[in-house]
C-alpha positions in Angstrom: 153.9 139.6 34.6 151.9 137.9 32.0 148.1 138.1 32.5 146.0 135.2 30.6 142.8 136.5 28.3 140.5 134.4 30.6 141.9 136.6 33.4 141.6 140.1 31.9 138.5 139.2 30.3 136.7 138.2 33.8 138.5 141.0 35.6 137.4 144.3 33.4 133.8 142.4 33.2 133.6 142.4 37.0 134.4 145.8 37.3 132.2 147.0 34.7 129.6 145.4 36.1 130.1 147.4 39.7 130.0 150.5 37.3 127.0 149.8 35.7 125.4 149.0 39.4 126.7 151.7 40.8 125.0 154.2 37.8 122.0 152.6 38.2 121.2 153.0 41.7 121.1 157.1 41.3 118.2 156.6 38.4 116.4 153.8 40.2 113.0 155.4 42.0 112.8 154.0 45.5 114.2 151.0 47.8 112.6 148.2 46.7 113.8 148.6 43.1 117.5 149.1 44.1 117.1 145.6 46.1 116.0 143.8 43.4 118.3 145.4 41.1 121.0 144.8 43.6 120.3 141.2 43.7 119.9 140.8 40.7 123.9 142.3 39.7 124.8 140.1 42.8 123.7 136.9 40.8 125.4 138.3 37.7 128.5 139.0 39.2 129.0 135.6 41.0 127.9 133.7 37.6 130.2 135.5 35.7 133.0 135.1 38.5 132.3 131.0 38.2 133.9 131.3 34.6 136.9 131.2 35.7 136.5 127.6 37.1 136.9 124.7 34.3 133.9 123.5 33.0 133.8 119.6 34.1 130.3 119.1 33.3 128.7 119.2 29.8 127.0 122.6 28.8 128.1 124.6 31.6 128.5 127.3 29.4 125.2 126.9 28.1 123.4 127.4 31.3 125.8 129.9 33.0 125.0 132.2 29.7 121.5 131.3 30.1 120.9 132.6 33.1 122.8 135.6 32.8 120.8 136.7 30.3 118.0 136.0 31.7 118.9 137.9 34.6 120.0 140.7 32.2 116.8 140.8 30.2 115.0 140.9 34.1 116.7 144.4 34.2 115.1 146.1 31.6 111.7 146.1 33.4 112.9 148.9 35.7 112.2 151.1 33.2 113.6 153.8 35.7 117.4 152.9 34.8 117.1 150.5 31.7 119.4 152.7 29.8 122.2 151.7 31.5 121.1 148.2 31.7 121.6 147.3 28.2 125.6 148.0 29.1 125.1 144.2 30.9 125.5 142.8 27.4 128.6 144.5 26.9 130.5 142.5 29.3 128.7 139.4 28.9 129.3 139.8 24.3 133.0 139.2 24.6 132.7 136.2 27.3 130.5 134.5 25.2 133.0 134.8 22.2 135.4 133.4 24.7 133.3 130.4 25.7 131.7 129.2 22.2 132.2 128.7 19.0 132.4 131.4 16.5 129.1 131.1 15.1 127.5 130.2 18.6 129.1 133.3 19.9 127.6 135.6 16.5 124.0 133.8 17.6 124.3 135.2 21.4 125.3 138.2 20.2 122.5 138.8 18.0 120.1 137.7 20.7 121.0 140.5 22.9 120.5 142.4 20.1 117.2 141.6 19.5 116.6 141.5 23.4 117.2 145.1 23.4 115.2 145.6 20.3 111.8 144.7 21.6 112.7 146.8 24.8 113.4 149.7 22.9 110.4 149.5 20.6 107.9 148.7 23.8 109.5 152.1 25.4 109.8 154.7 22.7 108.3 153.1 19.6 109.9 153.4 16.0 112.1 156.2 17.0 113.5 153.8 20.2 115.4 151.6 17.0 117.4 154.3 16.3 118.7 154.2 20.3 119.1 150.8 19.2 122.2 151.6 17.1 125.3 152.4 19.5 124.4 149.2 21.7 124.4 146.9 18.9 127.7 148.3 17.5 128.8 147.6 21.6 127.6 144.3 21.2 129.4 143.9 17.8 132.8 145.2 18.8 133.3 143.8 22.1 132.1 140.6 21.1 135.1 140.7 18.4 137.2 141.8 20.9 136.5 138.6 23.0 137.1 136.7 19.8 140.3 138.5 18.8 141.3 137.3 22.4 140.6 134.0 21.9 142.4 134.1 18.7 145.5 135.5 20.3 145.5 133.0 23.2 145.2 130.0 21.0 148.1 131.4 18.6 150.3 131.8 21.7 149.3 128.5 22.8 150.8 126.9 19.3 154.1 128.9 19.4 154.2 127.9 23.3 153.7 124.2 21.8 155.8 124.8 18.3 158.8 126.5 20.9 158.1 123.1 23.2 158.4 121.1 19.9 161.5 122.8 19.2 163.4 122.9 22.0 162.6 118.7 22.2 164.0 118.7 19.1 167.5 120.7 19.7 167.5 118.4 22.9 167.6 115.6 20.8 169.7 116.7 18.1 172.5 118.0 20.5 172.5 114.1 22.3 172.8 112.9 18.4 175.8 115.5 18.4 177.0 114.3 21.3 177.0 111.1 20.7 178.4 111.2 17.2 181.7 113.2 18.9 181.9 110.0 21.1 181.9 107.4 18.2 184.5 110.0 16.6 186.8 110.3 19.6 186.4 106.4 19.8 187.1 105.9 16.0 190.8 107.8 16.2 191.6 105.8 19.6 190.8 103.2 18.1 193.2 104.1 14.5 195.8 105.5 17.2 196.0 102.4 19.6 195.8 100.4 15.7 198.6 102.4 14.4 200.5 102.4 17.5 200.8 98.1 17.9 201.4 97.8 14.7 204.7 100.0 14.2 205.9 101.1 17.7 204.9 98.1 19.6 206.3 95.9 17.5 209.6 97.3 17.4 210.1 97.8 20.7 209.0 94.0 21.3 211.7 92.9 19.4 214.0 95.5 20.6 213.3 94.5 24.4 214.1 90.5 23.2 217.1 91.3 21.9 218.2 93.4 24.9 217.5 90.2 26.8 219.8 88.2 25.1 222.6 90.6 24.9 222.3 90.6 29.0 223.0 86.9 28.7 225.9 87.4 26.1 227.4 90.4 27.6 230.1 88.3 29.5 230.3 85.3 27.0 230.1 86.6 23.9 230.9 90.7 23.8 231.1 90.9 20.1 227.8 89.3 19.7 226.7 91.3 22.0 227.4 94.6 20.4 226.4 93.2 17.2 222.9 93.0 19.1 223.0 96.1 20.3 223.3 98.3 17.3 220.4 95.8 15.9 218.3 97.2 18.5 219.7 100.9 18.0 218.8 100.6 14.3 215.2 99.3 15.4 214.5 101.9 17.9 215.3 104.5 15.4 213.1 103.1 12.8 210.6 103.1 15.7 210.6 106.7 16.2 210.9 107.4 12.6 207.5 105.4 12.1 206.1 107.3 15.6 207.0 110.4 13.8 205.5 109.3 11.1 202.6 108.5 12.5 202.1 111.7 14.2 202.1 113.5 11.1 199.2 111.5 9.4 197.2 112.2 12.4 198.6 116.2 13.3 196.2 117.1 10.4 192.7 117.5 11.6 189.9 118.8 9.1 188.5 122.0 10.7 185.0 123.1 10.0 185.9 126.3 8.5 189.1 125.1 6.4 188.9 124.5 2.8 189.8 121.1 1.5 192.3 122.2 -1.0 194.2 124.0 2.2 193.7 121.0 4.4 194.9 118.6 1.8 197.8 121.1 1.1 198.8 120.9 5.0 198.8 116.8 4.9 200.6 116.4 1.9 203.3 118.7 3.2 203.4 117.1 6.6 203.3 113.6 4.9 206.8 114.9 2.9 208.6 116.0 5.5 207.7 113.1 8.0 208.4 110.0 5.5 210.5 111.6 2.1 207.8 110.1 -0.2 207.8 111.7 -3.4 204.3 113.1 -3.2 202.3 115.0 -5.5 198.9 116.9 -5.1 196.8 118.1 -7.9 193.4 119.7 -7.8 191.3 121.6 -10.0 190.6 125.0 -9.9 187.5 125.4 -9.5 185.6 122.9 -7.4 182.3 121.9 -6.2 180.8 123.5 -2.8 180.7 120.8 -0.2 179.2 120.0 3.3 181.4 120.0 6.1 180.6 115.6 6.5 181.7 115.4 2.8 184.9 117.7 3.1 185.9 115.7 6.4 185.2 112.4 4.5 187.3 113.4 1.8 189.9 114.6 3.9 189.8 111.2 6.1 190.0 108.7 2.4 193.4 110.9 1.6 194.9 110.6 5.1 193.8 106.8 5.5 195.1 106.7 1.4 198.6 108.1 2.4 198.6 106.1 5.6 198.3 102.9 3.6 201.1 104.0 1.0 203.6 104.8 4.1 202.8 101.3 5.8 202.4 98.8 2.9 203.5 100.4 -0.6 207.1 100.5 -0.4 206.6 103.4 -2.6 208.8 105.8 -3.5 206.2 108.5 -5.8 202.6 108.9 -4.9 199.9 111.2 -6.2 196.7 112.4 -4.6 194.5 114.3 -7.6 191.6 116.2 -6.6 188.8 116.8 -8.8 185.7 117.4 -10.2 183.4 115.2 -13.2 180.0 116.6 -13.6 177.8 116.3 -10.4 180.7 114.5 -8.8 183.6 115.0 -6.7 186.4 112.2 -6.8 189.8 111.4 -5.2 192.3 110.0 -6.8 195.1 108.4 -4.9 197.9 106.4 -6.5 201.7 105.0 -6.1 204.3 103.1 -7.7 204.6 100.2 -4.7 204.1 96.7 -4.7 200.7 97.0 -5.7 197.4 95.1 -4.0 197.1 92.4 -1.6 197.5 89.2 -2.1 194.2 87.0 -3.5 192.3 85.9 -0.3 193.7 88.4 2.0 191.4 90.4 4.0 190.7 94.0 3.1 192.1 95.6 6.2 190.5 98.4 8.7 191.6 101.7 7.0 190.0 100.3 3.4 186.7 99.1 5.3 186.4 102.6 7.2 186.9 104.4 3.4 184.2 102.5 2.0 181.9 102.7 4.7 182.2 106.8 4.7 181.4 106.8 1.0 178.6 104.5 1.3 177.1 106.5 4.2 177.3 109.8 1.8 176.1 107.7 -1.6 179.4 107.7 -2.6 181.8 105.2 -4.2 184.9 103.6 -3.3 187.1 101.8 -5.8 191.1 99.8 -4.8 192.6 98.8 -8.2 195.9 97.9 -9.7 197.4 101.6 -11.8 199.1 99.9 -14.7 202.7 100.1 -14.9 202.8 98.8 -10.9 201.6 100.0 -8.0 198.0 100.9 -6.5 194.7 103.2 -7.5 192.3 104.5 -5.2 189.3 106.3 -5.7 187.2 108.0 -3.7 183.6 109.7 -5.1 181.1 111.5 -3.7 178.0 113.5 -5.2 177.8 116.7 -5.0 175.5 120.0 -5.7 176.5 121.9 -9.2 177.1 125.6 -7.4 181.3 125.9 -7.9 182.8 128.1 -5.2 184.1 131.5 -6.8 
């Protein structure tokens, strides 16, 4: 159970103050003394006790302290038990730490101290001062103590804040994560349902026409009708080649813990075996050290690249080269197909995706024509100059 410094504080100086009463009242002379001196701890106690209610008026503080040591210094005219008196400032020295300023609370202390100076001088003389010495060094270390309190209370108070702070901030950053999966997920239903009208859909819409006119023929017209049929056999084929196809482009995710070169590697295989392209993958040997955003953007251009060759190239030899040019990373993508789009056409989704990744990173994106036929993409990024060993 954690106890607050305002607490402990007020709690040991209560009970020192019942010690110091009860001390006194075997040195006091007679009844009327302990009475007064009674009262007088009674008053004490229940000023000291009213600390531990927040100060809503201005210079509270002020006047509680006032009057306890006033009520303190009353103490030291019965001369009977004044030695223990002097204790009194002992538990008020770290509450007054507590409750001012540092230099305010240096000025109380040194007002007890001379308090007790003039006491001890009017009882014993010069040789009272040296008496002096083991209350002022009371005075001195329990007023630091209060201070070391306050110290430690307001540096729990900032990591209580900076931990406050903090967890606001992971809060924040995990509904930024979140969301940022969301616009993910949404980005590859969106290429999937893309990808899926334009090759699946299609085919099967012309395969389901055809169907419906060989129905019609079937009885009139038999050998158009088979003709028809193995059209739509052919088609359906070609649609599951292109599903498979597909597939494959989108079977190779980018892992947070997987190298490019071996995610690259995976694709380029997958793209072979799904389509027969002719494909090529060169990289350098040594390459730059990349964040996980710029090896997933990277990994995206070359699937979205190869996706573009399979749909639109006609191609039958592609390359995808990997490497590095000073504080730069680039991806190369190339093929021997039919080459760019025709003037006026609009830049479809996959190209506007790859330039918008590079342009979030403060990269570069580049389509051109590679001479000899064909299509060049690049793909650039900056990057720090450590090289992974």
């Amino acid at each position: 159970m954690k106890i607050s410094s305002e607490k402990l504080l007020l709690s040991s100086g209560l009970f020192g103050l019942l010690a110091i009463w009860i001390s006194s009242m075997a040195a006091l002379e007679n009844h009327t003394q302990r009475v007064w001196v009674s009262l007088i701890f009674l008053a004490i106690g229940i000023l000291f006790y009213l600390q531990k209610i927040p100060a809503k008026l201005p210079h509270v503080h002020w006047i509680r302290n006032i009057l306890m040591t006033g009520l303190a210094t009353c103490l030291f005219f019965f001369k009977s038990g004044w030695n223990f008196f002097p204790i009194v400032f002992f538990i008020l020295s770290p509450q007054v730490m507590f409750n001012f300023p540092f230099k305010i609370g240096a000025a109380w202390l040194l007002a007890y101290t001379l308090i007790t100076t003039v006491f001890m001088f009017a009882s014993s003389g010069i040789s009272g001062l040296i008496d002096l010495l083991p209350y002022t060094a009371g005075y001195v270390f329990f007023g630091f103590f209060g201070w070391t309190m306050v110290q430690a209370q307001k540096d729990r108070q900032r990591s209580e804040e900076l931990l406050a702070d903090l967890q606001a901030a992971h809060e924040k950053l995990q509904r930024y994560t979140e969301q940022v999966e969301e616009l993910t997920i949404t980005e590859e239903r969106s290429r999937i349902a893309r990808e899926m009208h334009d090759t699946l859909s299609h085919r099967l819409t012309i395969a389901a026409v055809q169907l419906e006119g060989a129905a019609r023929l079937i009885h009139t017209n038999p050998q158009r009708t088979e003709t028809i049929i193995k059209t739509v056999h052919e088609q359906v084929k070609e649609g599951l080649a292109e599903l498979r196809r597909t597939v494959a482009m989108m079977r190779a995710p980018v892992d947070e813990d997987l190298p490019l070169p071996q995610a690259l590697t995976r694709l380029t295989t997958a793209v072979k075996e799904a389509t027969g392209l002719n494909l090529k993958l060169e990289m350098d040997d040594s390459l730059p050290a990349l964040t996980s955003g710029q090896r997933h953007a990277l990994f995206r251009a070359a699937q979205e690249g190869l996706t573009n060759i399979e749909r639109h190239a006609s191609a039958s030899e592609a390359r995808i080269c990997l490497f590095r040019e000073g504080d730069r990373v680039s991806l190369l993508i190339e093929d021997n197909g039919i080459g760019l789009n025709p003037a006026g056409k609009k830049e479809g989704l996959g190209l506007t995706g790859m330039r918008e990744r590079a342009s979030l990173l403060n990269g570069e994106f580049a389509i051109q024509p590679r001479e000899g036929g064909g299509t060049r993409l690049f793909f650039t990024l900056p990057v720090p100059g450590e090289d992974i060993q």
